[in-house]
C-alpha positions, 0 to 999 in steps of 0.5 A: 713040371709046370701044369699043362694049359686046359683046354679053355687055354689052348683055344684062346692061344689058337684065336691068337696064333691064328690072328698072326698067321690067318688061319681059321681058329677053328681049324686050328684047334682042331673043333667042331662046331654046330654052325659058323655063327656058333663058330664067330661068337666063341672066337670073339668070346676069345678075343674079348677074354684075351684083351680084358687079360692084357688089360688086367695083365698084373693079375692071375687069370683062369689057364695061367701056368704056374711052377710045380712046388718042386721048381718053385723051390728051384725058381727061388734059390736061383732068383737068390743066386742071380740077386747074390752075382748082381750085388758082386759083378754091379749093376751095370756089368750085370747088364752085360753079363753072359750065362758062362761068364755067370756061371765062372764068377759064381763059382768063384766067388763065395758070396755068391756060390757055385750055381748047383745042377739042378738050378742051371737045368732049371734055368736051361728048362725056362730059357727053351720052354717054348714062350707060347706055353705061357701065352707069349707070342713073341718072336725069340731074337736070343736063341741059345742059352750062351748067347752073348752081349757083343761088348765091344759094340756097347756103351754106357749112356752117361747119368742112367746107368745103361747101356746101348748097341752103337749104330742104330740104338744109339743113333736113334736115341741121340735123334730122339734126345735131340728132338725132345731134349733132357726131359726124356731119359733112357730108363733100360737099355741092353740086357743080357740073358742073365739079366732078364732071367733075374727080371722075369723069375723076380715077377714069376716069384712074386706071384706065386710061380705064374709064369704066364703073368710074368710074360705079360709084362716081362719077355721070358729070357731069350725073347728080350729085343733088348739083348738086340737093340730095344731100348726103353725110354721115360721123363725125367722125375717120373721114376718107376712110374714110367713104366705103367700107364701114367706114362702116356700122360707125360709130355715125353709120351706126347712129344714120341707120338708126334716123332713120325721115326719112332715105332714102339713094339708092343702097341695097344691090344697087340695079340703078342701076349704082352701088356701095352708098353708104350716107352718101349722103343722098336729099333730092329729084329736082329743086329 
């Protein structure tokens, strides 16, 4: 089982939930205080612990939850599986690939292997395990484990190897190509709940199982907005560093910030969980 959060956690979470819900976040907690002063100062401690975390989001930090032994073991020899069915369907259909079909191709194909029951009820057990445990805020667009791309609705952007939905995805990225020219590109388009299980257990795998700075700056599977219509974008020739801070040095990032039709979805300390990602572009909740 994955540890649970100590009380230090709960807290923190609770100041969170109550930024997005206005309720009190002493009452919340459900604590009791000397005085409102006292009351004000821990909240803002809170909020001061939560922005230096996001701030610091590639680190561990007290509270974190992490993997027991037991589902570590699991986390990898999946990672493995999922790497193994990536290297055979290619990277671009393993875009667009759906759980069931995942599990198909497995099975029938050797260099892969069939996924074994303890590796899909493991997989099961992080898609529904709710984000906030982790100290993910964020809405859940994707809700069922076999939920699909809408193929038929998807197409392939020439020279970068993704995807994205026809109709507003697509008309908004052809606006903001027009508008900045060939120096932008789009860096990731649709991803299936497959591929973001591969993305998210990879960050949690690297660091030891921490599922929670894994969420910092990947979405647990199913709470992706790339598997709805989210797109990221970046400048040509900046490579992987168009997903860090050096982004908002970029005349790409400059030229976005002037475009008064572009939204980006995690802005600057928002209280989501989620690492600033200012080349992710906000295109809609829901198709």
């Amino acid at each position: 089982m994955m540890r649970i959060m100590n009380r230090r956690v709960f807290l923190k979470a609770a100041v969170t939930l109550s930024l997005l819900s206005g309720f009190s976040p002493v009452v919340a907690a459900g604590i009791k205080t000397g005085s409102k002063l006292d009351a004000q100062v821990e909240h803002d401690q809170h909020i001061r612990d939560y922005l230096a975390k996001m701030a610091d989001f590639d680190r561990s930090h007290p509270g974190d939850v992490y993997l027991d032994p037991h589902h570590f073991m699991l986390l990898k020899s999946s990672l493995n599986r999922l790497k193994r069915l990536q290297s055979t369907v290619g990277h671009g259909n393993f875009y667009l690939l759906n759980f069931d079909e995942a599990l198909n191709i497995a099975k029938h194909y050797v260099s892969v292997g069939r996924f074994t029951k303890p590796e899909i009820d493991f997989l099961e057990m992080i898609f529904y395990k709710d984000g906030t445990v982790y100290g993910f805020w964020g809405e859940k667009p994707l809700k069922r484990l076999t939920d699909r791309v809408q193929k038929g609705k998807a197409i392939k952007i020439p020279r970068s190897g993704n995807y994205l939905y026809k109709g507003r995805p697509l008309e908004l990225y052809r606006k903001i190509k027009s508008e900045i020219g060939e120096k932008v590109i789009l860096t990731s388009g649709i991803r299936s709940v497959i591929k973001q299980f591969m993305l998210f257990l990879n960050k949690a795998y690297r660091h030891d199982g921490n599922l929670s700075l894994a969420s910092r700056s990947l979405a647990p599977p199913g709470y992706s907005f790339h598997g709805v219509g989210d797109f990221d974008v970046g400048q040509v020739g900046l490579a992987g560093a168009n997903f860090t801070y050096s982004f908002t040095e970029t005349e790409v990032y400059r030229a976005l910030s002037r475009l008064g039709f572009v939204d980006i979805r995690y802005h600057k300390n928002n209280f989501l969980g989620v690492r600033f990602e200012p080349w992710h572009i906000k295109v809609q909740n829901r198709l």
